[in-house]
ZADO-1210 file (C-alpha; in nm, 4 decimals, padded with zeros to 6 digits):
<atoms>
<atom x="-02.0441" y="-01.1232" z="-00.4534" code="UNK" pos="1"/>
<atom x="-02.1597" y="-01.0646" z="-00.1105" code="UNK" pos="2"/>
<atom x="-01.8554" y="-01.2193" z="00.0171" code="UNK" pos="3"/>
<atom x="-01.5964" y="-01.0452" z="-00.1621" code="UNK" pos="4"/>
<atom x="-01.7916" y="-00.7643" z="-00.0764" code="UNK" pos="5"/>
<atom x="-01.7525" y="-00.7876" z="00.3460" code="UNK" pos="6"/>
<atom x="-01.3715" y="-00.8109" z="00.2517" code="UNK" pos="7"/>
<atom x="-01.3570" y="-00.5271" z="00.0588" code="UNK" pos="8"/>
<atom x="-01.5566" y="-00.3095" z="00.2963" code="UNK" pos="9"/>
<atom x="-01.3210" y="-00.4968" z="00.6150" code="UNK" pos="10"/>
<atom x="-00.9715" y="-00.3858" z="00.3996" code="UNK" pos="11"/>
<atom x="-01.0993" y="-00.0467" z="00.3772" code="UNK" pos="12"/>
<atom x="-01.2039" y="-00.0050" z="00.7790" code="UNK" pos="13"/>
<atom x="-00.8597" y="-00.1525" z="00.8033" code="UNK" pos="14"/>
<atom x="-00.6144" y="00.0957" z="00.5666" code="UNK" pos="15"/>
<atom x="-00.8470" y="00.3788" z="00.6938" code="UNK" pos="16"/>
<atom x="-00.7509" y="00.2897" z="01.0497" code="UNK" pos="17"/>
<atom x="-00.3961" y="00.2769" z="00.9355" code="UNK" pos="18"/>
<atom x="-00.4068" y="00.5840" z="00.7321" code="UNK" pos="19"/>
<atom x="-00.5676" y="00.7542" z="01.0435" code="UNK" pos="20"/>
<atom x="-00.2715" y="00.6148" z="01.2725" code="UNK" pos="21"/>
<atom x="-00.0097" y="00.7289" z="01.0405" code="UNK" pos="22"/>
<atom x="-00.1686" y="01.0767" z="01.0261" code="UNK" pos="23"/>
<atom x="-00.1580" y="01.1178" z="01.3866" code="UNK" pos="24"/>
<atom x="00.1883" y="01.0361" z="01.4124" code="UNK" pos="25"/>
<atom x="00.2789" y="01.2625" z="01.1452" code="UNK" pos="26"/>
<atom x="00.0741" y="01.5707" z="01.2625" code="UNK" pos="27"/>
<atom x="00.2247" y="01.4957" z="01.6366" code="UNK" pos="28"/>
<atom x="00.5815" y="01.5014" z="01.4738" code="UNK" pos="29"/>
<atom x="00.4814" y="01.8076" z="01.2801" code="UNK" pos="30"/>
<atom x="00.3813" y="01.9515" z="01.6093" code="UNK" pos="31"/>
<atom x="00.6599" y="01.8716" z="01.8020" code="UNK" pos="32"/>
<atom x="00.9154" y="02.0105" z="01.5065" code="UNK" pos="33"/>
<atom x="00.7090" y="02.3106" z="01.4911" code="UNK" pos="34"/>
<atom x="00.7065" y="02.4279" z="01.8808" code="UNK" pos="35"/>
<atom x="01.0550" y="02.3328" z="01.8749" code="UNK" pos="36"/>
<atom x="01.1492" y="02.5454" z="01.5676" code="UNK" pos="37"/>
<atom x="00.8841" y="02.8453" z="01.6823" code="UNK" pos="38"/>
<atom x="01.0433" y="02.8571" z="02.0381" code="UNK" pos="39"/>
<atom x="01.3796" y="02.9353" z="01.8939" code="UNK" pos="40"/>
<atom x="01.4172" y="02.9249" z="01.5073" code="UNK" pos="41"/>
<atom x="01.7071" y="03.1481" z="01.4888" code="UNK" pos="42"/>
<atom x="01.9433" y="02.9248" z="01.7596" code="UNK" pos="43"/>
<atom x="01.8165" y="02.6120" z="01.5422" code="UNK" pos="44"/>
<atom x="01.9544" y="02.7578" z="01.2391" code="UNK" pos="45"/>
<atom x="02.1958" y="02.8733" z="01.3802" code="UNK" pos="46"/>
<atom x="02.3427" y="02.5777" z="01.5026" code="UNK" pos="47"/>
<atom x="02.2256" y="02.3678" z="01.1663" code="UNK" pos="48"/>
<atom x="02.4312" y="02.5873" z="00.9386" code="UNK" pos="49"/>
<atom x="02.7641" y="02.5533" z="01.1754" code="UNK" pos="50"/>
<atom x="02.6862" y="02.1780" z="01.0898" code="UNK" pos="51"/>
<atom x="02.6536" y="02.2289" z="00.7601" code="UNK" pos="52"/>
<atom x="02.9644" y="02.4855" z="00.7210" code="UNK" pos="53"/>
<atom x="03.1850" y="02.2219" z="00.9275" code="UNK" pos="54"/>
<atom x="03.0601" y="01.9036" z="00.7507" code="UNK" pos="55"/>
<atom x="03.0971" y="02.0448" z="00.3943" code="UNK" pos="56"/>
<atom x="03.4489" y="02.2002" z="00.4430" code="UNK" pos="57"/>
<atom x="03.3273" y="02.5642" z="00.3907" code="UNK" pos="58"/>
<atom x="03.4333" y="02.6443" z="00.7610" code="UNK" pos="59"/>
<atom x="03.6810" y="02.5425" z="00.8563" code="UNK" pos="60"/>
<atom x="03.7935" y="02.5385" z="00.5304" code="UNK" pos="61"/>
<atom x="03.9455" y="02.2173" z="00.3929" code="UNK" pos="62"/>
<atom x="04.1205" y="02.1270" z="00.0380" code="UNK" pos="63"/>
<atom x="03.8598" y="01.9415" z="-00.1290" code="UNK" pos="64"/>
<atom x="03.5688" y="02.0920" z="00.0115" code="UNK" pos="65"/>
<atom x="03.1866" y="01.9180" z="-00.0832" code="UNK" pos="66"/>
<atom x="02.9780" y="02.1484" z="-00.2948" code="UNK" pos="67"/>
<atom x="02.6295" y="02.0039" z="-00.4202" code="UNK" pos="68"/>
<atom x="02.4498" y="02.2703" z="-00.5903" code="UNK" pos="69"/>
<atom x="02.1275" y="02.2330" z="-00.4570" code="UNK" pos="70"/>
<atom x="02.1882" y="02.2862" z="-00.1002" code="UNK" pos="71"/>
<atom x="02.4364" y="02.4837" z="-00.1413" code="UNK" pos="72"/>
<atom x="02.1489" y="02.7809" z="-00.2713" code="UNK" pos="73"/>
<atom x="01.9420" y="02.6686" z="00.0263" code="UNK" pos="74"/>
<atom x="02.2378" y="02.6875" z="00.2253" code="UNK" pos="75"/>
<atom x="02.3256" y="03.1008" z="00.0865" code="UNK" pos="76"/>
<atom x="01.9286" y="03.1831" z="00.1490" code="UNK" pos="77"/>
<atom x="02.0049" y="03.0285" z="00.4591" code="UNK" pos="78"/>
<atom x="02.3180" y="03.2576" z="00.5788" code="UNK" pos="79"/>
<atom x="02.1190" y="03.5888" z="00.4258" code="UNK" pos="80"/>
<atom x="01.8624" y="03.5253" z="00.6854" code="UNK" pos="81"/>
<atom x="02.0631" y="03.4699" z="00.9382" code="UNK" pos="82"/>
<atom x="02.2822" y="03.8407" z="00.8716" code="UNK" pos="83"/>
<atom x="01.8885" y="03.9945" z="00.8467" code="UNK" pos="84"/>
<atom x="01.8063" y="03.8136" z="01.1861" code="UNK" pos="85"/>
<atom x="02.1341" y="03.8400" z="01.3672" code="UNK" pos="86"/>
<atom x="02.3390" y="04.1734" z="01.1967" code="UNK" pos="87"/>
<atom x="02.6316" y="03.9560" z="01.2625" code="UNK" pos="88"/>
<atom x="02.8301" y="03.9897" z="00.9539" code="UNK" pos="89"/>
<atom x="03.0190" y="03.6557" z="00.9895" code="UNK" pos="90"/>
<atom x="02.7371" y="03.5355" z="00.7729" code="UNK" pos="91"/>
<atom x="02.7399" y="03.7978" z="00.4837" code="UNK" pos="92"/>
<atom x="03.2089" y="03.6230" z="00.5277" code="UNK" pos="93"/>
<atom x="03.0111" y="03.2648" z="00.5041" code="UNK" pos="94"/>
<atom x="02.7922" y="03.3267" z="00.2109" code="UNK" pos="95"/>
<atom x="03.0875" y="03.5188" z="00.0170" code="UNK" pos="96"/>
<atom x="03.2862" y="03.1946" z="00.0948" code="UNK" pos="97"/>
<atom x="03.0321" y="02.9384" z="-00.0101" code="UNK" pos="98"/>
<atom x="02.9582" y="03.1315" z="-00.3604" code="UNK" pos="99"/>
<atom x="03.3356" y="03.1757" z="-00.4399" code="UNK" pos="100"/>
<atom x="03.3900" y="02.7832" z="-00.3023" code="UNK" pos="101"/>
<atom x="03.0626" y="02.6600" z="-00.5632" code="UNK" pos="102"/>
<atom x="03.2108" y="02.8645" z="-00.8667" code="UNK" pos="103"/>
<atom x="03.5632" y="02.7025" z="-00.8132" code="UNK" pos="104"/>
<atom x="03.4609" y="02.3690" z="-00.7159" code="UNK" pos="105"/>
<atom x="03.1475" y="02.3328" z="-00.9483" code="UNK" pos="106"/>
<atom x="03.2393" y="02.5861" z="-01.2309" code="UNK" pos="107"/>
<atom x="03.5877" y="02.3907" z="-01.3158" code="UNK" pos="108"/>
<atom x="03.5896" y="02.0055" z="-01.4146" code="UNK" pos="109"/>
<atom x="03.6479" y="01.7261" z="-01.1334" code="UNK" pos="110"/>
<atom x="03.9734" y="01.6475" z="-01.0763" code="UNK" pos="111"/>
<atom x="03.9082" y="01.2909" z="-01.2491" code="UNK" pos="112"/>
<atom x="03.8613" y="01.4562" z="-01.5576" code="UNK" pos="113"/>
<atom x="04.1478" y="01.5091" z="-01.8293" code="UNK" pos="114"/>
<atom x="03.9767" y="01.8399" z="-01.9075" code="UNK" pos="115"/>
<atom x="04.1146" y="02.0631" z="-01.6521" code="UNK" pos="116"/>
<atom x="04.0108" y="02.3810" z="-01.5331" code="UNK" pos="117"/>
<atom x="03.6759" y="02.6011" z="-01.6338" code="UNK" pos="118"/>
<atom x="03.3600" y="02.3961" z="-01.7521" code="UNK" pos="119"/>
<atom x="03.3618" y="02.7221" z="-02.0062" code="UNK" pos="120"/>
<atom x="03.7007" y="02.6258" z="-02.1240" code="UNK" pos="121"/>
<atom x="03.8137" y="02.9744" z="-02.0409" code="UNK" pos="122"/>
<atom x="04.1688" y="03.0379" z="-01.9250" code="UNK" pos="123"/>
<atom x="04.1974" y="03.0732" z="-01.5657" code="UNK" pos="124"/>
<atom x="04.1840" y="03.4566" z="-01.5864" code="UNK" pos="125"/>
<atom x="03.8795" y="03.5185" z="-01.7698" code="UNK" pos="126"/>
<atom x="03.7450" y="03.2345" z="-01.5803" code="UNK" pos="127"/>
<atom x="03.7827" y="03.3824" z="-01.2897" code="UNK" pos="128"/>
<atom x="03.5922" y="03.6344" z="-01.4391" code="UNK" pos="129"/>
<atom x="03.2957" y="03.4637" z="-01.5344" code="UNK" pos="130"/>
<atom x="03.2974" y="03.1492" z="-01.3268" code="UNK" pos="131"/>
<atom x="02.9130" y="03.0580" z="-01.3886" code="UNK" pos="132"/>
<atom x="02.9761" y="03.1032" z="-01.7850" code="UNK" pos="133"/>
<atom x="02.9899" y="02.7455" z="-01.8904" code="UNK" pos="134"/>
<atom x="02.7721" y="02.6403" z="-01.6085" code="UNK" pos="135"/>
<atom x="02.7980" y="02.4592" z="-01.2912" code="UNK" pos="136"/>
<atom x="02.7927" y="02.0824" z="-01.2097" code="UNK" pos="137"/>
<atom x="02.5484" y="01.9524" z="-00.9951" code="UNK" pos="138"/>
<atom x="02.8511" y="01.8526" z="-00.7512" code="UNK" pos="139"/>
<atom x="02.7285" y="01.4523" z="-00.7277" code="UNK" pos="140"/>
<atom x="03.0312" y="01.1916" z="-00.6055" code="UNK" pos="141"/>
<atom x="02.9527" y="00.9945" z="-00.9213" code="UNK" pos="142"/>
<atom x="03.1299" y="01.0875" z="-01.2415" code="UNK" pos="143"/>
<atom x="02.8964" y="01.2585" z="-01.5270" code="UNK" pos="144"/>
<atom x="02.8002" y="00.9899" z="-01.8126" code="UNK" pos="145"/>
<atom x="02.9649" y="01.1251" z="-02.1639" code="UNK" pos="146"/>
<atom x="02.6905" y="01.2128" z="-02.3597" code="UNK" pos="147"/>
<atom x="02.7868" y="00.8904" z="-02.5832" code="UNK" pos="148"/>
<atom x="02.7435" y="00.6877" z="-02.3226" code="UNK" pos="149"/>
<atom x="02.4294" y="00.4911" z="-02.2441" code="UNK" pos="150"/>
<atom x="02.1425" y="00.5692" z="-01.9998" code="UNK" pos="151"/>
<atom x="02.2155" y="00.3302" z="-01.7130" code="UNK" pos="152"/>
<atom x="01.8835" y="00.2829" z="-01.4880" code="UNK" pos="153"/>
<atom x="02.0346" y="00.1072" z="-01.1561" code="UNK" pos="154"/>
<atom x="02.3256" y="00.3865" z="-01.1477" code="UNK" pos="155"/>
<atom x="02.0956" y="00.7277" z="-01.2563" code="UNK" pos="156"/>
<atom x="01.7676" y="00.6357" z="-01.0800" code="UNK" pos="157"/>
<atom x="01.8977" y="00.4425" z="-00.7665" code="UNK" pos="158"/>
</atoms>
């Protein structure tokens, strides 16, 4: 008993060192991040949402551009504060052209599916209309599972 004891009290000291050691690097990190993004938040976001605009095809524009839904909201909130910081109404253009890209990207069907067009089913005009009717994918590379297909762990949970 007093053995086991020792050890237990000797792993403890040991994972509270660690723990300490990993909160110090993390708070450091933190810090540096922080001072970084205080000194000049507006040029870093700047700068990260030309990144974003080039690397997802909303600017310069390409064919197949990559909408995910989640980011893309982050990346509209994102462009808003930028117009309030800035006045510069090139980001008012971007966020017009990110919300019209996400309705026709993730409002229609991907272009695997036989079902073409509107996830509504709408014709194109009426569609056009009401783009967020039937929804909006999530915008993930895979393809969605048929809701008669099976749950597949390794593929859904990776």
């Amino acid at each position: 008993m007093l053995i086991y004891f020792s050890v237990s009290i000797k792993i403890w000291k040991e994972l509270l060192i660690f723990n300490h050691i990993l909160i110090a690097k993390y708070l450091r990190v933190n810090r540096i991040l922080y001072k970084k993004m205080k000194q000049n938040s507006t040029t870093y976001l700047k700068e990260f949402m030309e990144k974003f605009a080039s690397n997802t095809g909303l600017y310069p524009e390409i064919p197949h551009p990559k909408r995910y839904l989640w980011t893309d909201a982050f990346a509209v909130c994102n462009y808003l504060e930028l117009f309030e910081r800035t006045n510069d109404e090139s980001y008012i253009d971007l966020t017009l052209k990110l919300i019209y890209q996400v309705h026709h990207v993730l409002g229609k069907n991907r272009t695997d599916n036989p079902n073409l067009g509107w996830i509504s089913g709408l014709e194109d005009e009426y569609g056009e209309k009401h783009p967020t009717i039937g929804g909006l994918r999530i915008g993930k590379e895979m393809k969605e599972r048929l809701p008669t297909e099976p749950f597949n762990d390794p593929l859904e949970l990776g």
